[in-house]
Structures are given as structure tokens and as C-alpha cells.
PAZAPA-4460 file (N, C-alpha, C; in steps of 0.05 Angstrom, whole numbers, plus 32768, in hexadecimal, padded with zeros to 4 digits):
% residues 157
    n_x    n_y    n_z   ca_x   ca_y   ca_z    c_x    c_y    c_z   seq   type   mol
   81DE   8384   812C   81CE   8380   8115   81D4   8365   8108     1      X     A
   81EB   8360   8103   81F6   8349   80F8   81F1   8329   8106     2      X     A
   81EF   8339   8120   81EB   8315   8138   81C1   831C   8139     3      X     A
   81B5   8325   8134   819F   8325   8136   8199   8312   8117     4      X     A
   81A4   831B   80FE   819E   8310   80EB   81AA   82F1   80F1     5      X     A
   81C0   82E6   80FA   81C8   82D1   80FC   81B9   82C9   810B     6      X     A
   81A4   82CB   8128   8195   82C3   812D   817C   82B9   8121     7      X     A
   8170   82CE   8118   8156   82CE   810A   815D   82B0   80ED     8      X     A
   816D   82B3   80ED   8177   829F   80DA   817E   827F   80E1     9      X     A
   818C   827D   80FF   8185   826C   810C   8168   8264   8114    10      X     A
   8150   8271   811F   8141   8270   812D   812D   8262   810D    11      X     A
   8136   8269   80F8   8127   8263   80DF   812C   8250   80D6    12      X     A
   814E   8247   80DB   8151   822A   80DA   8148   820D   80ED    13      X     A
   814F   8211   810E   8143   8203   811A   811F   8204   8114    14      X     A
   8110   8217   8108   80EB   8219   810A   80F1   81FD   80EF    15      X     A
   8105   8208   80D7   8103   81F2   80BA   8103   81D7   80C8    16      X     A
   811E   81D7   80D8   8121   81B8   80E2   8111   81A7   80EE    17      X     A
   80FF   81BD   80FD   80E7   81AE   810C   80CF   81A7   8106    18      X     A
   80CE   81B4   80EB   80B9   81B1   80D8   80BD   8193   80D0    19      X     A
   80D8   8190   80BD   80E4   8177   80B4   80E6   815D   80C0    20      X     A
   80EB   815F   80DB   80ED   8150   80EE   80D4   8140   80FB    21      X     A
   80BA   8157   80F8   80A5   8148   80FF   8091   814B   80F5    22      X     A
   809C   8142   80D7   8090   813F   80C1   8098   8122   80BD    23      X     A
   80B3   811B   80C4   80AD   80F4   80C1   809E   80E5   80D1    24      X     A
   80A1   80CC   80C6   808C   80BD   80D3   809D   80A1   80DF    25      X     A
   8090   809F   80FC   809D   808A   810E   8091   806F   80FF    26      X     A
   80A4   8064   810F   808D   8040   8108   8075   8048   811B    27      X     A
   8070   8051   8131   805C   804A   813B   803D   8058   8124    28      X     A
   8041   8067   811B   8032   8081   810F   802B   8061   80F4    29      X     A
   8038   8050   80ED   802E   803A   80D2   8015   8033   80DC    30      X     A
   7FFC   803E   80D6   7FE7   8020   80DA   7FED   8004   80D6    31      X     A
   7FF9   7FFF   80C3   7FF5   7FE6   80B6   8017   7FD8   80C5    32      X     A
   8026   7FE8   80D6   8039   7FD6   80DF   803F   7FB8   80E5    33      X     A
   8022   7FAE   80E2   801B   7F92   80F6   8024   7F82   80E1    34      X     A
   8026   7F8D   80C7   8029   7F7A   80A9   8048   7F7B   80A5    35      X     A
   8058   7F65   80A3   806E   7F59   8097   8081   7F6A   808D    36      X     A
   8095   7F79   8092   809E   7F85   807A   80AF   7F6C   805F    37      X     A
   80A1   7F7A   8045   80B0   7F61   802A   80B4   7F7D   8019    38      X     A
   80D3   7F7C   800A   80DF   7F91   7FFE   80CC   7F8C   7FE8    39      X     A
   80BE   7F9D   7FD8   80B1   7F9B   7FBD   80B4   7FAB   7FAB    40      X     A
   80C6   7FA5   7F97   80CC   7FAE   7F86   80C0   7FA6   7F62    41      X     A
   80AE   7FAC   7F5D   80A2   7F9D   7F46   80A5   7FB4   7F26    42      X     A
   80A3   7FA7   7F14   8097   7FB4   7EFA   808A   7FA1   7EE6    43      X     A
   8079   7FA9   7EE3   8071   7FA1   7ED1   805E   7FAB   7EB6    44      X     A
   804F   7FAA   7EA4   8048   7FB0   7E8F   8029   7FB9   7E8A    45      X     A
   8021   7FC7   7E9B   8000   7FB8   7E98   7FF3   7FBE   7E81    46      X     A
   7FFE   7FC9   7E67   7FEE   7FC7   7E53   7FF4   7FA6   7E40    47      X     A
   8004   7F94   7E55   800E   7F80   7E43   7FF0   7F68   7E49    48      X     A
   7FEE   7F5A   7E38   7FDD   7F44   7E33   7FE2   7F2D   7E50    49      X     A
   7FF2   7F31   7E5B   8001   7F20   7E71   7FF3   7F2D   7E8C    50      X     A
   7FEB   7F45   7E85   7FE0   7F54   7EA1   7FB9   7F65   7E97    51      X     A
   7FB0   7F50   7E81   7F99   7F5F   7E72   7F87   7F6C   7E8A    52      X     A
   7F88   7F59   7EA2   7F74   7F66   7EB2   7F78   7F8B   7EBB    53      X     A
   7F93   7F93   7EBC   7F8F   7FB2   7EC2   7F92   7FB9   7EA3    54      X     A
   7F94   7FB7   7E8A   7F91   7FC9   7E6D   7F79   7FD7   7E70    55      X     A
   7F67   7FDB   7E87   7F4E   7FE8   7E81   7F53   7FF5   7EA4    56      X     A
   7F3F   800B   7E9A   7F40   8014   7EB8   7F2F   800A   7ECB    57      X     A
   7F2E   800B   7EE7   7F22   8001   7EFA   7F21   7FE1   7EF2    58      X     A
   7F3A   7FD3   7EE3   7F44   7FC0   7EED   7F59   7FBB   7EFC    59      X     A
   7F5C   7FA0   7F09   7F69   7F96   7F1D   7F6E   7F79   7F1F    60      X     A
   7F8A   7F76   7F2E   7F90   7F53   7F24   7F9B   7F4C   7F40    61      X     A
   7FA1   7F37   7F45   7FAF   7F27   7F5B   7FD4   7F2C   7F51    62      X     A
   7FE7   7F31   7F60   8003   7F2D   7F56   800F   7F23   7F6F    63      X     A
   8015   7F06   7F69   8025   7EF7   7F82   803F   7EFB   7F80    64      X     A
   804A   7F03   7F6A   806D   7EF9   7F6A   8076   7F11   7F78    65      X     A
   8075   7F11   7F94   808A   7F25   7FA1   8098   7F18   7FB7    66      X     A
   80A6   7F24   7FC3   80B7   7F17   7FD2   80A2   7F0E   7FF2    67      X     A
   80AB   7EFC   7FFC   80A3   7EF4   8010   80AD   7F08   8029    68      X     A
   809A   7F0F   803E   8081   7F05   804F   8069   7F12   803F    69      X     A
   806C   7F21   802A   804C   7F2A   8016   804B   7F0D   8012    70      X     A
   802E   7F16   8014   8014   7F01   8006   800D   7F0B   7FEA    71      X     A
   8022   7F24   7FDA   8010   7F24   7FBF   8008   7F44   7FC1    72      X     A
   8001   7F4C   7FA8   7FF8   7F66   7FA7   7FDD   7F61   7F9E    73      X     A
   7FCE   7F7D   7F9B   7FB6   7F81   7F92   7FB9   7F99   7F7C    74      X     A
   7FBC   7F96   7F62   7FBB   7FAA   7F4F   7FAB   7FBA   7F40    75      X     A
   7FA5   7FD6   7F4E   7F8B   7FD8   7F3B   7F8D   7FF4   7F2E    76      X     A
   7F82   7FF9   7F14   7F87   800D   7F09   7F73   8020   7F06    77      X     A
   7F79   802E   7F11   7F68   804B   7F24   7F66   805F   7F05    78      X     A
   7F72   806C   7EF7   7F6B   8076   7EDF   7F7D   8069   7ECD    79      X     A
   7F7D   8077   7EB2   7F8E   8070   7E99   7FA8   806A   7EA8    80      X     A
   7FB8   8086   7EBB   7FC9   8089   7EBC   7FDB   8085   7ED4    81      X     A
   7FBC   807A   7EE1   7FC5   807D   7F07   7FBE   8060   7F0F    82      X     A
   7FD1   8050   7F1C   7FD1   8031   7F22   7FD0   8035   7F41    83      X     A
   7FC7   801F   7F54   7FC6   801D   7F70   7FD4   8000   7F7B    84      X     A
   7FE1   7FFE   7F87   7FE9   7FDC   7F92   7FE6   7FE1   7FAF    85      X     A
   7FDE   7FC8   7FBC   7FD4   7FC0   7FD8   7FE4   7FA7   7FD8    86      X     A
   7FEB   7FA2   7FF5   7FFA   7F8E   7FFB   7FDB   7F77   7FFE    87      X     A
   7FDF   7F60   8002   7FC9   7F50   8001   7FC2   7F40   801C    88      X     A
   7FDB   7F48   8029   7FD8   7F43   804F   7FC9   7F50   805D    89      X     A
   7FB0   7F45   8067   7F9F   7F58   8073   7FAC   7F74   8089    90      X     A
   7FA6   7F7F   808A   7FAE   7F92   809F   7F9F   7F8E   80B2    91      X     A
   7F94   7F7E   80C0   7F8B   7F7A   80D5   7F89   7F5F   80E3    92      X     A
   7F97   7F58   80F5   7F9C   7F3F   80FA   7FA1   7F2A   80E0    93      X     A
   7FC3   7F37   80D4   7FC5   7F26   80C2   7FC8   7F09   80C6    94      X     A
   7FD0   7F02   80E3   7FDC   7EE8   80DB   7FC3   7ED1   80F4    95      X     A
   7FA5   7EDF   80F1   7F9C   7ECC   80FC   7F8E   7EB5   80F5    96      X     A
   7F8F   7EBF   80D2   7F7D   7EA5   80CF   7F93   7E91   80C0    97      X     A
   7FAB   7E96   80C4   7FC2   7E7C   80C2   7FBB   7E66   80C7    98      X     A
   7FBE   7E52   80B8   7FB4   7E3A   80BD   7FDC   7E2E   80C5    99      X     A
   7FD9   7E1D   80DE   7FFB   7E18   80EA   8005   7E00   80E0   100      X     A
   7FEE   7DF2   80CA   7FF8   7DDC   80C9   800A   7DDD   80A5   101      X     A
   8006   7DEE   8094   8005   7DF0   807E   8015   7E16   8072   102      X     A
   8012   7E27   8092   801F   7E3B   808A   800A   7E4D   8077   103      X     A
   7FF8   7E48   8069   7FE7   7E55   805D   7FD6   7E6F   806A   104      X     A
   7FD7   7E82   8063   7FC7   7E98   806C   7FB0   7EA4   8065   105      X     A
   7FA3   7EB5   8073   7F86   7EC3   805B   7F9A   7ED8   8049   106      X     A
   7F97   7ED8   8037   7F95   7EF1   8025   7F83   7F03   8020   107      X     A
   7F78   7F20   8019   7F68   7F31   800E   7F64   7F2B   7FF8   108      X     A
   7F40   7F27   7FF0   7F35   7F22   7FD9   7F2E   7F37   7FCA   109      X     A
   7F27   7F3A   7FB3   7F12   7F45   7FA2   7EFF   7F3D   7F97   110      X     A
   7F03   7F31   7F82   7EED   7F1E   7F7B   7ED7   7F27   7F6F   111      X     A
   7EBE   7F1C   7F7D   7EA7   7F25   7F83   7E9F   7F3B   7F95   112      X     A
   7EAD   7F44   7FA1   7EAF   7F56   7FB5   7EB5   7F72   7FA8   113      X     A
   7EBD   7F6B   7F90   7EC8   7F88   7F85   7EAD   7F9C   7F81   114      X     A
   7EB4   7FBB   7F87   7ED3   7FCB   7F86   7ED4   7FCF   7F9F   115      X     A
   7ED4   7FB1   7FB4   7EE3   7FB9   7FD2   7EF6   7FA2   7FD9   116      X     A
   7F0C   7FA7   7FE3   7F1C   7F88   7FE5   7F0F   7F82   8003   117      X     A
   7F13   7F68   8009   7F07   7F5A   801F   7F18   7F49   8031   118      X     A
   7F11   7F46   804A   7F1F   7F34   804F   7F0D   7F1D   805D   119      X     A
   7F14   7F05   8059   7F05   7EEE   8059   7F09   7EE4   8082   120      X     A
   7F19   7EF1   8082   7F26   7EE0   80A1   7F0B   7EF5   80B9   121      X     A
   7F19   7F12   80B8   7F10   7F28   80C7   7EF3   7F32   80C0   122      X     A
   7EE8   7F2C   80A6   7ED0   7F37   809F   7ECE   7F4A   8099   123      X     A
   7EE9   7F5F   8093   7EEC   7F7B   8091   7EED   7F82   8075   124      X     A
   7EE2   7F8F   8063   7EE2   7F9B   804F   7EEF   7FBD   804A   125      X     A
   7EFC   7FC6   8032   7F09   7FD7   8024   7F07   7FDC   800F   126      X     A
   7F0A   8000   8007   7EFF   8004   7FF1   7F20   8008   7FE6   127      X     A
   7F1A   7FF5   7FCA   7F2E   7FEE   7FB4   7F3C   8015   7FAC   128      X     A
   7F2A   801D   7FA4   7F35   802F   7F9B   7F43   804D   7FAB   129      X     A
   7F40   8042   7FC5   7F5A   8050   7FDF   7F66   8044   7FF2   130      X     A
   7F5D   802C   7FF3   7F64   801F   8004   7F5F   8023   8020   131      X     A
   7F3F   8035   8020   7F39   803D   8047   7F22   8025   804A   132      X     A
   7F2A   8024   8067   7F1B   8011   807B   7EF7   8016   806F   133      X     A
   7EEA   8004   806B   7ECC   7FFD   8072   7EC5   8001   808C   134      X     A
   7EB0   7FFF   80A0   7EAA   7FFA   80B8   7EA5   7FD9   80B5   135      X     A
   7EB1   7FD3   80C7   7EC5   7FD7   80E3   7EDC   7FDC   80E1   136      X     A
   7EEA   7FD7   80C6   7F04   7FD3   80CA   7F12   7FEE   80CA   137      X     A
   7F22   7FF6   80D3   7F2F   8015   80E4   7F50   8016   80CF   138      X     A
   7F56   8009   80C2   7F73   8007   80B5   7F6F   8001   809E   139      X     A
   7F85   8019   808F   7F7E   800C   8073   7F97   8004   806D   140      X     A
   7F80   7FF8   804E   7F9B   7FE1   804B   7FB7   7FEA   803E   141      X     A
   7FCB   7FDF   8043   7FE2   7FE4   803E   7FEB   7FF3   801A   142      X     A
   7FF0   8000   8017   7FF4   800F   8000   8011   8014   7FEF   143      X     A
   8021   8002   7FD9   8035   800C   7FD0   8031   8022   7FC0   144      X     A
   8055   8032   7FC2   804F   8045   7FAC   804E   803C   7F93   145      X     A
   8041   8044   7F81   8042   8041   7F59   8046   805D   7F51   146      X     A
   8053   8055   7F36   8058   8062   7F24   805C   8054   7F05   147      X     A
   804E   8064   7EF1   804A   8059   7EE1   8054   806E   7ECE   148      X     A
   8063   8063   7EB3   807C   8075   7EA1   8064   807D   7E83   149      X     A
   804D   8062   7E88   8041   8062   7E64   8049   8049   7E62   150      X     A
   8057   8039   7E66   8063   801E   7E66   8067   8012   7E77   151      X     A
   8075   8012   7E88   8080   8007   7EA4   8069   8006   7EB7   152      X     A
   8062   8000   7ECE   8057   8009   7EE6   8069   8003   7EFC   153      X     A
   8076   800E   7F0A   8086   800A   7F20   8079   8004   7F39   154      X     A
   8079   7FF0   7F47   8070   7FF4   7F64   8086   7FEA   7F71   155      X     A
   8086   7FF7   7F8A   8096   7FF7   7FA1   808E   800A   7FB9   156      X     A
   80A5   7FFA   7FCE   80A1   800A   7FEA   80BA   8015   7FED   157      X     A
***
């Protein structure tokens, strides 16, 4: 009686473990692997005068100051309470429209293009507010986590 329960109890732990286990995710499983890893750790304020473009909703700004190989984030604020950041490296053949003499790359626009970011190199368009592929393009674009306190907005990976 006693080694049946110790089984059944084993057999319940190895089913948990295997649950757990392939439930993570490989590198191969990243769409967007092809893009640079740059540690991003940001905060900032967006009800401050310094960031007016997200104080309203379904705005969005350009934010370059992150660490290098990012090209920059894309900030946009999805409700009152809920913010979105995109890396600004295309996800798709980021590094072909490099120019070799100057190091310069394409970046993802908005612009005029809004509410889809764009990319100028590939022709591929994205909708801002999830970040999924348009046709043709099959990958979406890269997505940090946020979190926002009422003050703060955190983004990172």
C-alpha cells in the first residue's frame, strides 16, 4: 500500500516535471533570434513633459538611449495603464540595408505609416498595437516586457 502511494506520487512528479520542462523555450523556438541581443533596462516617466508624446493614449515616441546593438525602441501606449515597447531592428533581414561605409542601418518607422510600424529596407509592415506581421512579412516584431507602477514605466528583457 505504502510503495504504490510512493509511486503514484513519483509518476505525478516526473508527469509535473515534464510539463515544466517543455514548457520552456529553446533559442531555436525565438522568431526574432536573427536580431542582436542589447540588455535593456529602461524607466522612465511618461506622464512627464520630456515624454508628452505617450501622456495620451495610442501615443508613441522613438527612444534611442539604449544600449548598443538596439537601434532604439518604439513606445506606445496601448491604454491609460498598459504601455508596449518594440525593439526598432527590423526582424527581418536586419542587417541588409547596412550601408558598409558609414555603419548606418534601416531602422522601423512610424510616422506616417501609423498605427503600423514599417520597414523602409524589406517593405514589410506591422501592426503597432501587437506587434504581428502584415502580409508578407511572417515575424513579429520584437517585443520588451513593460510594466508600469502610475509613475514609472519599466521596460526590459
Amino acid at each position: 500500500m505504502k510503495s504504490r502511494r510512493i509511486l503514484s506520487q513519483l509518476v505525478l512528479a516526473l508527469f509535473i516535471g515534464g510539463l515544466i520542462f517543455s514548457a520552456c523555450k529553446k533559442n531555436g523556438d525565438d522568431p526574432n533570434s536573427d536580431i542582436p541581443y542589447a540588455h535593456i533596462n529602461v524607466v522612465i516617466n511618461p506622464n512627464s513633459t520630456l515624454y508628452q508624446e505617450l501622456n495620451i493614449v495610442s501615443g508613441w515616441m522613438y527612444y534611442p538611449y539604449v544600449n548598443s546593438p538596439s537601434r532604439g525602441l518604439i513606445i506606445y501606449r496601448l491604454t491609460q495603464d498598459q504601455f508596449l515597447a518594440y525593439e526598432r531592428t527590423p526582424p527581418v533581414n536586419s542587417n541588409s540595408c547596412c550601408d558598409p561605409n558609414n555603419g548606418l542601418c534601416t531602422y522601423l518607422i512610424v510616422g506616417d505609416y501609423y498605427p503600423f510600424v514599417y520597414d523602409t529596407c524589406s517593405d514589410m509592415s506591422y501592426q503597432i498595437i501587437d506587434g504581428s506581421p502584415i502580409s508578407p512579412a511572417t515575424i513579429p516584431l520584437k517585443q520588451y516586457m513593460t510594466s508600469y507602477d502610475g509613475m514609472n514605466l519599466y521596460i526590459n528583457n
